[in-house]
VOGU-3710 file (C-alpha; in Angstrom, 3 decimals, decimal comma):
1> xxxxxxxxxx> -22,813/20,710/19,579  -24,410/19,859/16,366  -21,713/19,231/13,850  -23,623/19,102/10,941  -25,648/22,347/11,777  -22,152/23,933/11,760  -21,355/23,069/8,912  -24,544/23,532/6,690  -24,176/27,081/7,993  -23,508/29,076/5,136
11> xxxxxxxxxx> -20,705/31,244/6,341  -18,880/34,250/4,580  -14,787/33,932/5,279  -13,105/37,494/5,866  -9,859/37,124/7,319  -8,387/34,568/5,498  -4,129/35,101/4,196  -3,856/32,923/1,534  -0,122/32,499/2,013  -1,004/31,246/5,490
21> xxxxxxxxxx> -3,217/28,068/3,595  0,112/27,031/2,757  0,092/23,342/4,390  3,701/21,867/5,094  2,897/18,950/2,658  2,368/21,200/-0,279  5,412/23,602/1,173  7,594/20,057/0,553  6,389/19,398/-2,327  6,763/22,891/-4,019
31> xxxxxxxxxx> 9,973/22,714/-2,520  10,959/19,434/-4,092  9,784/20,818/-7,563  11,552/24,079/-7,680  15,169/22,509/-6,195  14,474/24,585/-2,948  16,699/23,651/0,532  14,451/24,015/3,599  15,168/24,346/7,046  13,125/21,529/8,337
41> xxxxxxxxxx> 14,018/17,827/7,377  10,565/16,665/7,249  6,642/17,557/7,006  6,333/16,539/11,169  9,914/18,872/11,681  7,886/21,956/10,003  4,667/21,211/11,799  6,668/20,709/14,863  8,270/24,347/14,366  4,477/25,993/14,972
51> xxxxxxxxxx> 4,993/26,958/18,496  4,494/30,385/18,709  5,322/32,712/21,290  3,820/36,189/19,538  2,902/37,584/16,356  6,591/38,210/14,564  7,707/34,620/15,895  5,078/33,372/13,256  5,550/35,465/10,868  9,477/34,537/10,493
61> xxxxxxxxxx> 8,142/31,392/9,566  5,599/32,685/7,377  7,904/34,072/5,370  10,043/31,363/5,030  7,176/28,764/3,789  6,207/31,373/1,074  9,425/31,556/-0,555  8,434/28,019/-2,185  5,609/29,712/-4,228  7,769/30,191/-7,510
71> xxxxxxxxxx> 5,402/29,639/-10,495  1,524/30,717/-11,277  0,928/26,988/-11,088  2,224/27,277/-7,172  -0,695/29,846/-6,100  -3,174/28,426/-8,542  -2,246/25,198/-6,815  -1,958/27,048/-2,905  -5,070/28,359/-3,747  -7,412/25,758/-4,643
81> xxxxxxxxxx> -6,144/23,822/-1,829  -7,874/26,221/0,530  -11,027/26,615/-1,405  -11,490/22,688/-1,349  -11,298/23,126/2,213  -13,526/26,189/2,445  -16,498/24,657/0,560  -16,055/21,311/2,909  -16,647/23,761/5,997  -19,722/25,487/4,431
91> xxxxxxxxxx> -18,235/28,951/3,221  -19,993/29,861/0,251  -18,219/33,228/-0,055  -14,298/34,351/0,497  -12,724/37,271/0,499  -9,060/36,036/0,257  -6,088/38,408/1,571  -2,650/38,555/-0,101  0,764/39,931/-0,040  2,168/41,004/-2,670
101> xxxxxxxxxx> 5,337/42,282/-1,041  5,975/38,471/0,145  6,469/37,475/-3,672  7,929/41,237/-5,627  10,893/40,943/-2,507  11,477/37,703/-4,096  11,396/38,979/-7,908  7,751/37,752/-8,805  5,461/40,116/-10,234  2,276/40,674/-10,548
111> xxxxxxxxxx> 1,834/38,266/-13,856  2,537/35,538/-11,539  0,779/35,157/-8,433  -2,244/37,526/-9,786  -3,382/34,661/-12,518  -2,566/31,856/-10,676  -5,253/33,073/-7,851  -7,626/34,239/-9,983  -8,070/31,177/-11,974  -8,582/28,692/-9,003
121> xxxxxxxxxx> -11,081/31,166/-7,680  -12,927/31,743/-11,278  -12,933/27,637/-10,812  -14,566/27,512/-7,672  -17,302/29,805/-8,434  -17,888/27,624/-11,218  -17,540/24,222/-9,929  -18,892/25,287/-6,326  -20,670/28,244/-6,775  -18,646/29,886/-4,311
131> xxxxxxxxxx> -17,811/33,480/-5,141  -14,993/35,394/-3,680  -13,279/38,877/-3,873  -9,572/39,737/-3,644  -8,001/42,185/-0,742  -4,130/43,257/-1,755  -2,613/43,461/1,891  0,093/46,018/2,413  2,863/44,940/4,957  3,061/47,534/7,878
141> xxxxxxxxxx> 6,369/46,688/8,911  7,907/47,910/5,328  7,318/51,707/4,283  4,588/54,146/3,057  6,975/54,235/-0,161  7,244/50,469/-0,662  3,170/50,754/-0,240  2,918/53,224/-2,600  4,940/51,097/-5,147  2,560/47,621/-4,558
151> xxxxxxxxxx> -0,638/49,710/-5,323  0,936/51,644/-8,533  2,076/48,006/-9,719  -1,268/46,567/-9,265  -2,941/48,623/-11,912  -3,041/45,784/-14,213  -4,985/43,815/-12,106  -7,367/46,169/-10,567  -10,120/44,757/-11,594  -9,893/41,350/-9,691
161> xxxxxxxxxx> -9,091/43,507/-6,412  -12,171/45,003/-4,498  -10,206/46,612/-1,191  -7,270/46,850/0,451  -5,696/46,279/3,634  -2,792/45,925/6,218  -0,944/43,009/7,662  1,984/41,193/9,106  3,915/43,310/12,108  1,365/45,447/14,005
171> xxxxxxxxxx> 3,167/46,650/16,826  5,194/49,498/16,287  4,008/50,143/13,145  0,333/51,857/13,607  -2,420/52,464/10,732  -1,937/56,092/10,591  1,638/55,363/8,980  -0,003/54,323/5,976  -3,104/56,846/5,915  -2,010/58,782/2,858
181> xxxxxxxxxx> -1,943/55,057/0,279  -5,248/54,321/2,210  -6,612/57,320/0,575  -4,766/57,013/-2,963  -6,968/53,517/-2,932  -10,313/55,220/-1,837  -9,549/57,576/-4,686  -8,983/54,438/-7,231  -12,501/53,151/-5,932  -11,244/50,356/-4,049
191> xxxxxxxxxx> -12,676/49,629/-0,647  -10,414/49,425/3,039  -9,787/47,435/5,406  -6,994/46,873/8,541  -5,512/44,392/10,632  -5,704/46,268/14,531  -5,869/45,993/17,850  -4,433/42,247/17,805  -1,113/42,765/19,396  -1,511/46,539/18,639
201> xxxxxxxxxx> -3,537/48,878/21,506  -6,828/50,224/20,755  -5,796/53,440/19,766  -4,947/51,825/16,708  -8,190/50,568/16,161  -9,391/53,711/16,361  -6,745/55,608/13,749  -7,753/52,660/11,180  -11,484/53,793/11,552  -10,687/57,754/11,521
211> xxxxxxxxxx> -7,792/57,445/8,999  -7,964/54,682/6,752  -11,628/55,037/6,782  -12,260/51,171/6,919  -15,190/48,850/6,429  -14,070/46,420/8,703  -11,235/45,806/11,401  -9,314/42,571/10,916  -8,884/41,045/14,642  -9,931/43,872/16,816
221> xxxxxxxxxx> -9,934/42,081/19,919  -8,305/44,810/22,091  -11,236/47,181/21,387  -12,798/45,482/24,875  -10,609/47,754/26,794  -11,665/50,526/25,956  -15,660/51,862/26,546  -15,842/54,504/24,293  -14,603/52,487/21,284  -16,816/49,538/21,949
231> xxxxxxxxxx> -20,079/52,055/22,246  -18,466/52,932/18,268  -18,267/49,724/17,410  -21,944/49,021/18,097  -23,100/52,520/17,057  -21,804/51,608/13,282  -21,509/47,612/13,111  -18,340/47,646/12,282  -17,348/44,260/12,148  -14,864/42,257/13,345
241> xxxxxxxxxx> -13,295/39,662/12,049  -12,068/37,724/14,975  -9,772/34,686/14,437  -10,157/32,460/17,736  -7,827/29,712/17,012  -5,139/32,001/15,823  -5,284/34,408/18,750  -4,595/31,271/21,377  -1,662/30,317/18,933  -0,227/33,760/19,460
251> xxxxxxxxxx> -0,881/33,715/22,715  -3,158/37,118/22,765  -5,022/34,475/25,019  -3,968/31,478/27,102  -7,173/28,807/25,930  -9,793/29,665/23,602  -12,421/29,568/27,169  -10,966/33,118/28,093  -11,355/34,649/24,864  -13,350/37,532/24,554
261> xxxxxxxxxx> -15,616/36,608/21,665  -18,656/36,071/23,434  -18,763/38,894/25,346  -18,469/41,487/22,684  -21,396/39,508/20,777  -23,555/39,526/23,768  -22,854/43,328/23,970  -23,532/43,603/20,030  -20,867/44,046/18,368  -20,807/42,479/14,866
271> xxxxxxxxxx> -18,172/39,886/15,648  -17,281/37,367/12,861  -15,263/34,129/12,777  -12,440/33,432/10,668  -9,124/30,983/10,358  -6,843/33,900/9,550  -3,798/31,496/8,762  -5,206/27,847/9,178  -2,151/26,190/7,783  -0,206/27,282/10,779
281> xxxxxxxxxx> -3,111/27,728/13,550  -4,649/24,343/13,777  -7,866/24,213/11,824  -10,072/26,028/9,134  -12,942/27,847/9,749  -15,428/24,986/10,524  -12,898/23,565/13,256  -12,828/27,729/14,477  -16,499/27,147/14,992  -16,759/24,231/16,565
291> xxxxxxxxxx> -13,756/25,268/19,277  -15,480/28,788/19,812  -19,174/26,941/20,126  -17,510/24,070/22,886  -15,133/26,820/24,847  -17,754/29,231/25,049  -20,608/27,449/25,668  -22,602/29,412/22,713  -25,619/27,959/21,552  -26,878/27,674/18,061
301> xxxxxxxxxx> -28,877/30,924/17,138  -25,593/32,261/18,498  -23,363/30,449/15,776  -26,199/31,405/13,393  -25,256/34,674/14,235  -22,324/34,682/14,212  -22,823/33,453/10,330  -25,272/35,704/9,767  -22,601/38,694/10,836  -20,337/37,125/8,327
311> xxxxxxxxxx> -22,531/37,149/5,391  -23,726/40,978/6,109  -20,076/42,230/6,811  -18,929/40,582/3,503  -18,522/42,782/0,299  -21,429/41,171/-1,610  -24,008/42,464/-2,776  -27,411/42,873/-0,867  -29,429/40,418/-2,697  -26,860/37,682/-2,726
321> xxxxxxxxxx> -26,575/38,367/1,004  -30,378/38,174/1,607  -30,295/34,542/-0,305  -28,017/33,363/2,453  -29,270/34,618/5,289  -32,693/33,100/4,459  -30,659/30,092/4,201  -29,542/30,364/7,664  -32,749/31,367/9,003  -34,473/28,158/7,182
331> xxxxxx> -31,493/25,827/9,222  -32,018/27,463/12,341  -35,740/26,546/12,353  -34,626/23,157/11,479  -32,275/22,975/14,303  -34,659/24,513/17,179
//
């Protein structure tokens, strides 16, 4: 494994929750700041407490950590954190998820988190040259109203948002639910995109491609089992934007050598890598690399595929997409 090859990669991030950058040393010392009790007496207590058993078993803490984020300062801060860590790992291009249902529960609004994102991103395109989008993430396991009522209060801010998408609780709670807001943002111009077939059966997979009309499918993992969807997959590169680490944390597999990634790119589907929510998973997306290269056995024109798929399946434009590709092709060459 050639470390520094992986990491000169340039590499597009997809599936990335912001909230889930939250490390437990900045969730302390938010905490601290804003005169908030946690759970956990200590940084090692918290990081401890990141033994999951399944998807909602996360996501109870998830919530929890968030409800330190108080001020615009607190996501500006959250934020930049992660992008620090994203240029260090060679992305040169995120598109950041985030929940705004996480903070309006909580009474924040839009005029909080919305600037304190923006500006750390405006700063790393400036001081890194890394650009970035912004996907508002509905949460599945609230309603179709409450959905309805995130994407009217957005209009502000619709500018800084290029898609949509869907998160947090996936079973019970398929994509068609939420078909009708899907198509209230297609009509506002903004693109789609869906968290399915994690937890969630292929089926759902399929209703996020038929109904919510998406450009990519966050996860997607369970698509394997079925033939017909996996002949679609190729048929239209849809990407994927797998999350290795995270899906042995959740236990969707038992050790990163069993997971599936390698045989859906050897059948060509446009699998991608991602971190998903590093903070909690054990590592960013150069430490997702490295784990999926060593488990898998891949070799490097496969990981300079895999960032390759990345940088297509991103929302940039084509020309700033052919710039890093050539980049890729001209480390490659090195490499071999």
């Amino acid at each position: 494994m050639n470390d520094d090859f992986l990491r000169a990669l340039p590499k597009a991030e997809l599936h990335l929750h912001i909230e889930g950058s939250l490390e437990p040393e900045l969730v302390f010392r938010l905490a601290q700041k804003h005169g908030v009790t946690l759970k956990y007496p200590s940084v090692e207590a918290l990081r401890a407490a990141y033994d999951f058993s399944d998807l909602q078993s996360f996501l109870d803490i998830y919530y929890a950590g968030a409800d330190v984020l108080r001020d615009e300062q607190d996501f500006f801060d959250m934020t930049w954190a992660y992008l620090e860590r994203a240029q260090a790992d060679g992305v040169v291009h995120t598109e950041i998820f985030f929940d705004p249902q996480t903070h309006t529960a909580r009474g924040l609004g839009f005029e909080v988190f919305m600037p304190g994102m923006k500006r750390a991103l405006d700063a790393a395109r400036e001081q890194f040259g890394m650009t970035s989008r912004m996907v508002m993430c509905f949460l599945r396991h609230l309603s179709e109203e409450d959905a309805f009522a995130t994407l009217d209060a957005s209009a502000p801010y619709r500018d800084w948002i290029t898609a949509v998408g869907l998160d947090s609780s996936e079973v019970g709670h398929p994509p068609g639910k939420f078909e009708r807001v899907f198509a209230k943002a297609r009509e506002l111009g903004l693109l789609t995109v869906a968290h399915a077939g994690e937890e969630g059966p292929p089926s759902y997979v399929w209703e996020a491609l038929d109904l919510l009309k998406v450009s990519r499918i966050d996860h997607g993992v369970r698509s394997e089992e079925d033939p017909a969807l996996m002949d679609r997959l190729i048929a239209e590169r849809m990407p994927l934007t797998v999350c290795p680490l995270s899906n042995v944390k959740l236990c969707v597999y038992d050790t990163m050598a069993e997971h599936n990634l390698k045989r859906m790119l050897d059948r060509g589907v446009m699998v991608t890598i991602n971190s998903d929510d590093p903070a909690y998973f054990g590592g960013y997306v150069l430490e997702n690399f490295r784990q999926t290269q060593a488990a898998l056995a891949l070799s490097d024109a496969e990981m300079a595929r895999l960032a390759r798929n990345s940088i297509d399946a991103s929302f940039l434009p084509d020309e700033e997409k052919a710039v890093h590709s050539a980049r890729i092709d001209v480390l490659l060459a090195e490499a071999t």
